[in-house]
C-alpha positions in Angstrom: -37.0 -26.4 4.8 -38.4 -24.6 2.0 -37.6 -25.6 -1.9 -36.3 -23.1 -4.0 -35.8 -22.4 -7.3 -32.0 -21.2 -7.4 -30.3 -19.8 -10.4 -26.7 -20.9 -9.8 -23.9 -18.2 -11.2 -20.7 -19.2 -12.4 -17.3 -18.8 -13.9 -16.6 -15.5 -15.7 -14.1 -13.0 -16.7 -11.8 -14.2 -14.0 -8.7 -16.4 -13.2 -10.3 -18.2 -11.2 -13.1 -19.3 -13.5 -11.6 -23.0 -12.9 -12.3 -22.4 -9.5 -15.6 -20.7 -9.3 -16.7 -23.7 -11.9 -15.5 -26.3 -8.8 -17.1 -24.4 -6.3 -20.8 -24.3 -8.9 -20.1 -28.1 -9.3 -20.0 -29.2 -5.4 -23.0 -26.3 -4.7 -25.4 -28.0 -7.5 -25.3 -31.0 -6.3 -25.2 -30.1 -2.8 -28.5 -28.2 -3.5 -29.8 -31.1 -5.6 -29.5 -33.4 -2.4 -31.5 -30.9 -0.4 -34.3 -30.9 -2.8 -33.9 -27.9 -4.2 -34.2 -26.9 -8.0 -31.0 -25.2 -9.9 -30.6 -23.6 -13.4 -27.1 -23.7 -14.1 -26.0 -20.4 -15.4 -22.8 -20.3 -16.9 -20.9 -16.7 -17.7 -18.1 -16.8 -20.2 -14.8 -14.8 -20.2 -16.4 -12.3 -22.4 -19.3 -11.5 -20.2 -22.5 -13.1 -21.7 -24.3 -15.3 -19.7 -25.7 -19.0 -20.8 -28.3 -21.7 -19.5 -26.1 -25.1 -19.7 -27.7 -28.4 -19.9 -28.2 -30.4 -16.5 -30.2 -33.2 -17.0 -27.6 -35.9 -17.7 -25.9 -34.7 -15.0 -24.2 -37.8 -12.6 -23.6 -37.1 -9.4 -20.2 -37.0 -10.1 -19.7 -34.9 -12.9 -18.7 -31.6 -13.4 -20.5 -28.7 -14.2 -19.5 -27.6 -17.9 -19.4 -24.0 -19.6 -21.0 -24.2 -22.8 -21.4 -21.4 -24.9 -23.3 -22.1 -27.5 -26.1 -19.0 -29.3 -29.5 -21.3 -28.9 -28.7 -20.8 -24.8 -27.9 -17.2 -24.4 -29.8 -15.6 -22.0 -30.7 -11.9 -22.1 -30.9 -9.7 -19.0 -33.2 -7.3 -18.5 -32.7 -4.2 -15.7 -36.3 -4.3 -13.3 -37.2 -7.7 -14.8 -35.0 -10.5 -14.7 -32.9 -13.3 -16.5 -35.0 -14.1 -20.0 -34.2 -16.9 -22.7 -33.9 -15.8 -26.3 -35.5 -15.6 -28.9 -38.6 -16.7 -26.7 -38.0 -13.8 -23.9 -39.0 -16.0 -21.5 -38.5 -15.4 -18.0 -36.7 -18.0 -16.0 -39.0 -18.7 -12.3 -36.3 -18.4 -10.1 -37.0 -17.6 -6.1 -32.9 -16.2 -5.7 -29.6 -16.5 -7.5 -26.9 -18.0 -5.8 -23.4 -16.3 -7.5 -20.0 -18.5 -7.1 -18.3 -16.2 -9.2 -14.9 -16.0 -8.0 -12.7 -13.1 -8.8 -12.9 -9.7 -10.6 -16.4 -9.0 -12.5 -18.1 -12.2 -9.6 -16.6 -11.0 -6.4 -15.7 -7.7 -6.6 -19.1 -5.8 -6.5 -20.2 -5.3 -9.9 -22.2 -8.9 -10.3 -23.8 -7.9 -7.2 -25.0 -4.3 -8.5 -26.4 -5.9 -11.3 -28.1 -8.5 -10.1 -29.8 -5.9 -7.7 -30.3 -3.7 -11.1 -32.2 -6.9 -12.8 -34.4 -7.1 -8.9 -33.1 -10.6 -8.1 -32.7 -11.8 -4.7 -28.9 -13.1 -3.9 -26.9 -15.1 -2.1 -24.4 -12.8 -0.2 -23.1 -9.7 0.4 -24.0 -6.6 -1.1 -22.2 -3.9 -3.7 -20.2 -2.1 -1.1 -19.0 -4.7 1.4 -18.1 -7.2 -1.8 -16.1 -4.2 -3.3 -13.8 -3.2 -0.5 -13.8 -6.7 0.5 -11.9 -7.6 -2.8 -9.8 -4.8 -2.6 -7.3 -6.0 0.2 -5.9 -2.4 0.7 -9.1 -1.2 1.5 -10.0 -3.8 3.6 -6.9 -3.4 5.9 -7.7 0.1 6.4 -11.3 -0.9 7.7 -9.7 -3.5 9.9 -7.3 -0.9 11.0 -10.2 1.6 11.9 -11.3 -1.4 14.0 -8.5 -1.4 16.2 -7.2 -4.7 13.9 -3.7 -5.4 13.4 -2.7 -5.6 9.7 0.3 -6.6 8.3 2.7 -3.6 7.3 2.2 -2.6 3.2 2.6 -0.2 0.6 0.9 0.1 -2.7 1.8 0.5 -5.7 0.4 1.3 -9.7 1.0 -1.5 -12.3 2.4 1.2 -14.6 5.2 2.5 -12.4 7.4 -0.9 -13.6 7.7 1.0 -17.0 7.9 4.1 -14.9 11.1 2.2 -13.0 12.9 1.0 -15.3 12.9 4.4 -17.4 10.5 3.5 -20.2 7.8 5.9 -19.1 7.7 9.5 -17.6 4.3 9.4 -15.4 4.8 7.7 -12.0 1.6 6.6 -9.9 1.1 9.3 -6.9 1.5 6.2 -4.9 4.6 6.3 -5.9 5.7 10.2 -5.8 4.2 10.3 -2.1 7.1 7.4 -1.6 9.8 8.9 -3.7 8.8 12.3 -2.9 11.4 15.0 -4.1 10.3 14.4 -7.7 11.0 18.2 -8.7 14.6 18.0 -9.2 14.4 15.1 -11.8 11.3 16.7 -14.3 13.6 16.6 -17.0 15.5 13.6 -17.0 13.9 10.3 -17.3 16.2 7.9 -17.1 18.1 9.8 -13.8 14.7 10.2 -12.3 13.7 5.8 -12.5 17.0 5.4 -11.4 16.6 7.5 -8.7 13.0 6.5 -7.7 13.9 3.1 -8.0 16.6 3.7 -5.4 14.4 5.3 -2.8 11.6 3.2 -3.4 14.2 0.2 -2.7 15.3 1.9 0.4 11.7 3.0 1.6 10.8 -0.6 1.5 13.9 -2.7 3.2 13.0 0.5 5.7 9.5 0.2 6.4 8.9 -4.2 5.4 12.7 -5.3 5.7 14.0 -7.7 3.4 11.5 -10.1 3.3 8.3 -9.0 1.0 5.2 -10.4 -0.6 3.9 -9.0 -3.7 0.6 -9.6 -4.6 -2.2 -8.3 -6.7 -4.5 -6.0 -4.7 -8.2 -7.5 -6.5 -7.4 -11.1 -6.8 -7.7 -14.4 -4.9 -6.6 -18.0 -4.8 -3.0 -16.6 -4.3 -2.9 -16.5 -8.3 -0.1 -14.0 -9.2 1.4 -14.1 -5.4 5.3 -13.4 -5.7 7.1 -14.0 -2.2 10.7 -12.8 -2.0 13.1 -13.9 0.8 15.1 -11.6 -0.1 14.9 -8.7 -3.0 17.2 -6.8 -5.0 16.3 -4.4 -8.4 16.4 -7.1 -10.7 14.7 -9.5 -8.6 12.1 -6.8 -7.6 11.2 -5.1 -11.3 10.7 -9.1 -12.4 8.3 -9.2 -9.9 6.6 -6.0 -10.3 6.0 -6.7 -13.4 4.4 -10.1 -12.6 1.9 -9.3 -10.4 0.9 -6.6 -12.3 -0.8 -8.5 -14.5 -3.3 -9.3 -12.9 -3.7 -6.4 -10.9 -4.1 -2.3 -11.3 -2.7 -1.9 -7.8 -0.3 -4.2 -6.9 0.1 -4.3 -3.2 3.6 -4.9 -1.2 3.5 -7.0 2.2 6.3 -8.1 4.8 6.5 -11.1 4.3 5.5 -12.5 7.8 7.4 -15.7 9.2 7.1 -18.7 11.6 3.3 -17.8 11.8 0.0 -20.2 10.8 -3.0 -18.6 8.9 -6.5 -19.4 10.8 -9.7 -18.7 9.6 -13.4 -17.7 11.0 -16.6 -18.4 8.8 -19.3 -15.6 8.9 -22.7 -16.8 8.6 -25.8 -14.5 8.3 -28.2 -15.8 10.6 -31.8 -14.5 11.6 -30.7 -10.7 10.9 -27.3 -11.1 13.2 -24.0 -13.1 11.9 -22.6 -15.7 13.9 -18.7 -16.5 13.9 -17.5 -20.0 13.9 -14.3 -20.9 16.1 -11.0 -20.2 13.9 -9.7 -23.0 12.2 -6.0 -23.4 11.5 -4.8 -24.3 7.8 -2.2 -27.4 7.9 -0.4 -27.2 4.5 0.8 -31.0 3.4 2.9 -29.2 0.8 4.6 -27.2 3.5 5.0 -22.7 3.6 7.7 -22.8 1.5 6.9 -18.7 1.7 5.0 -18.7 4.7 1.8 -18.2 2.2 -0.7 -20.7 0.9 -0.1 -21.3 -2.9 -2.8 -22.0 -5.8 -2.0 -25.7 -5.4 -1.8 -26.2 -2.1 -5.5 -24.5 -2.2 -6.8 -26.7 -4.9 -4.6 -29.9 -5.5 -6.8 -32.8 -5.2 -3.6 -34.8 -3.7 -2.6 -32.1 -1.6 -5.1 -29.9 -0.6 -4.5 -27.9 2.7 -6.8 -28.8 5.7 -8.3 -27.5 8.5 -7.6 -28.5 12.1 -11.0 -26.9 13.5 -10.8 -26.1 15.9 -7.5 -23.9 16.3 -4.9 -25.7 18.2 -3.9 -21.9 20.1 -4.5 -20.5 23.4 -8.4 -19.6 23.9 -8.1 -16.4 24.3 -6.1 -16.2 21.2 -9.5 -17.6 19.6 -11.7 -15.1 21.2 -9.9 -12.1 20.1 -9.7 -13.6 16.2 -13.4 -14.3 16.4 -14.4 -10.9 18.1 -12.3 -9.4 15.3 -14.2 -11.2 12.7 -17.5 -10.1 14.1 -16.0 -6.5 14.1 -14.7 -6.2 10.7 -17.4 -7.4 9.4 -20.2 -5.5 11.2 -18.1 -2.5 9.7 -18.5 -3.8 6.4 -22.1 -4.6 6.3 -21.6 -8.2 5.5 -24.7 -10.4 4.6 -24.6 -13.9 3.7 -21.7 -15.6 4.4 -17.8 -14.5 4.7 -14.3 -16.0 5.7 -11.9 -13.8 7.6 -8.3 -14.8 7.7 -5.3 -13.8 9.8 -2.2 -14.5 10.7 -1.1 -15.8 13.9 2.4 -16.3 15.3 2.3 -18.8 18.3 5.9 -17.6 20.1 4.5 -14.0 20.0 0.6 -14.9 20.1 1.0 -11.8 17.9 -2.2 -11.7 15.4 -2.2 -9.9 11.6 -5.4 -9.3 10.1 -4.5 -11.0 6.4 -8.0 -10.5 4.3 -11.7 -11.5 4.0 -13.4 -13.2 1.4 -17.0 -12.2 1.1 -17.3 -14.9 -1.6 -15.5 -17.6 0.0 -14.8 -21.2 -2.0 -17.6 -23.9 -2.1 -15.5 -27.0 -3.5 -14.8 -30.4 -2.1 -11.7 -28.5 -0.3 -12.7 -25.2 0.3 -12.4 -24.3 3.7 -15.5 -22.5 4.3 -17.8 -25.9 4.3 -15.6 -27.4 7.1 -15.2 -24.8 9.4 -19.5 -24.3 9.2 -19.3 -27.9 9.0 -17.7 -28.1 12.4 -20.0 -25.3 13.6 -23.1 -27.8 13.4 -24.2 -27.1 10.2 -24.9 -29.7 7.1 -25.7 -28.4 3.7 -28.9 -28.1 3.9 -29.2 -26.2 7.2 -26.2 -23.9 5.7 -27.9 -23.6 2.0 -31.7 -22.5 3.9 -30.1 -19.6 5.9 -28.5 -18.5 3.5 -31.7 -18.9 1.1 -33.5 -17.2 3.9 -30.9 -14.5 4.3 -30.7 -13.5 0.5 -35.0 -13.0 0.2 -34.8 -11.5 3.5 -32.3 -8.7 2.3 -34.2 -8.5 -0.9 -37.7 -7.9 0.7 -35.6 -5.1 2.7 -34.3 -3.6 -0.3 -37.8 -3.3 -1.7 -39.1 -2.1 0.9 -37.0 1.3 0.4 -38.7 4.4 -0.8 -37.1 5.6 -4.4 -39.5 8.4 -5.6 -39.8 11.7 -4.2 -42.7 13.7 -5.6 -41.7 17.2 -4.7 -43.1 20.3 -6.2 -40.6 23.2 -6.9 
């Protein structure tokens, strides 16, 4: 095993900073333990990006976020992470980003730490950007011949467009309520109206059982489930979500089923899929979905059962639909790929894929590698090895063109 000098990545402009700061805090030490050396770097809600103090740090502590001016780091596109005022260059061999959520998972980190020509832990622009976007991602999985749970998608602005306090309705919404032409000039007639279709178009095409969600976000923050809907019930919720989300995205609400879960491991140039592993809620699916605190309670915490207690060739087909999906999306580094799975119907749902996947004590990720034959350090060296090896690929690229015209 070789010891590296990792620049660890954390928090951010994201609900789930507490998250991505439990998932830093269980990584440092677990890359401590291995030998390796970490600079803790710490992003605050408003985007800057600070060195935090390690060297008290017990074994048992928590990684903080301090922001304070002495420790603000400067970033600098084709060079690299610098101290001020000293513009110093921090010696790091990768970065290693656990930055949960919008701005960490979505895409945009990962851009710019290729921008700034640091090797990283994980997957790329593209595959981290569709990968967070859980409409997108259904329609790759579709395209691979992957069953996805029934949706529709809507625009956080069509609740004021609803409930008659706006006049501009998402397309998303038109192609749904379609014959907008006879309402142009009449507002209030025209939410009424859309709000009636759209109402009908879903108990239609989802029945009357839905999940509304945010289309970018994770850790089931923002997650309404409705047994049953009507306006009232529905706007409320609409307007919930949409908080947290530009698109907002509308699920049926699938029953009587149990969510499993493949890790993806980068491995050598080829990814290898753990078996599934089935989540066992101790809080119990009130909504047949797995809340914020049954994900993160430190009482509570849903488990694995690794591996899958369903029939084996239920298992192949989830793993082989892992492998798929994420051969389609270019995946490097390390994924989780959820489904659904319904034993009295062995009917299987594609759910989503997390190309950042949690690192804490309960995260789900660790066990199921874990249970694949892995311990941290053979899991933190391939994925060490997997991030320079994409780097020195990247490099490797021709970007000039001398061409006389």
């Amino acid at each position: 095993m070789n010891t590296r000098k990792v620049g660890l990545l954390y928090g951010g402009k994201s609900v789930e900073q507490a998250i991505s700061i439990r998932s830093a805090t269980n990584l440092y030490h677990q890359m401590i333990e291995a030998g390796h050396q970490v600079l803790a770097i710490g992003i605050a809600g408003d985007g800057q990006w600070y060195l935090q103090e390690t060297s008290d740090l017990q074994e048992s502590d928590q990684l903080s976020l301090c922001v304070k001016a002495e420790n603000r780091l400067l970033l600098l596109p084709g060079i690299g992470i610098c101290t001020q005022p000293e513009m110093a260059k921090l010696d790091l061999d990768l970065c290693f980003p656990i930055t949960h959520g919008n701005y960490g998972e979505d895409g945009r980190l990962q851009g710019l730490l290729e921008i700034l020509e640091l090797p990283y832990v994980g997957c790329g622009p593209l595959s981290s950007a569709i990968g967070m976007h859980k409409e997108l991602a259904k329609q790759q999985a579709k395209c691979c011949g992957i069953p996805v749970v029934p949706s529709t998608s809507l625009s956080n602005t069509d609740y004021d467009y609803l409930i008659g306090t706006s006049s501009n309705a998402s397309p998303m919404l038109l192609r749904i309520v379609s014959n907008e032409s006879e309402m142009q000039n009449r507002p209030l007639l025209r939410s009424r109206t859309a709000l009636s279709r759209l109402m009908s178009h879903l108990q239609d095409t989802l029945g009357s059982s839905i999940l509304i969600k945010p289309n970018t976000g994770g850790s089931s923050v923002g997650v309404v489930a409705l047994k049953q809907y009507n306006d009232t019930s529905f706007l409320e919720a609409l307007k919930e979500v949409g908080r947290f989300s530009e698109t907002i995205l509308i699920e049926l609400l699938v029953t009587d089923m149990v969510e499993v879960e493949c890790a993806v491991l980068q491995k050598d140039g080829s990814l290898e899929v753990t078996k599934p592993g089935m989540v066992v809620d101790p809080l119990g699916k009130d909504y047949s979905f797995l809340s914020y605190g049954s994900k993160y309670s430190d009482n509570h915490s849903a488990y694995m059962d690794i591996p899958a207690p369903i029939p084996l060739e239920c298992s192949k087909t989830i793993r082989q639909y892992s492998r798929n999906l994420c051969e389609a999306l270019d995946v490097r580094g390390l994924a989780r790929v959820d489904f659904f799975f319904r034993p009295d119907t062995r009917t299987i749902f594609f759910n989503e894929i997390n190309t950042l996947p949690g690192m804490t004590a309960q995260s789900h990720y660790p066990r199921l590698i874990e249970a694949a034959g892995y311990s941290w350090p053979e899991l933190l060296d391939t994925l060490f090895n997997a991030a320079i090896d994409e780097h020195r690929k990247r490099k490797q690229l021709v970007y000039e063109f001398d061409r006389r015209i």
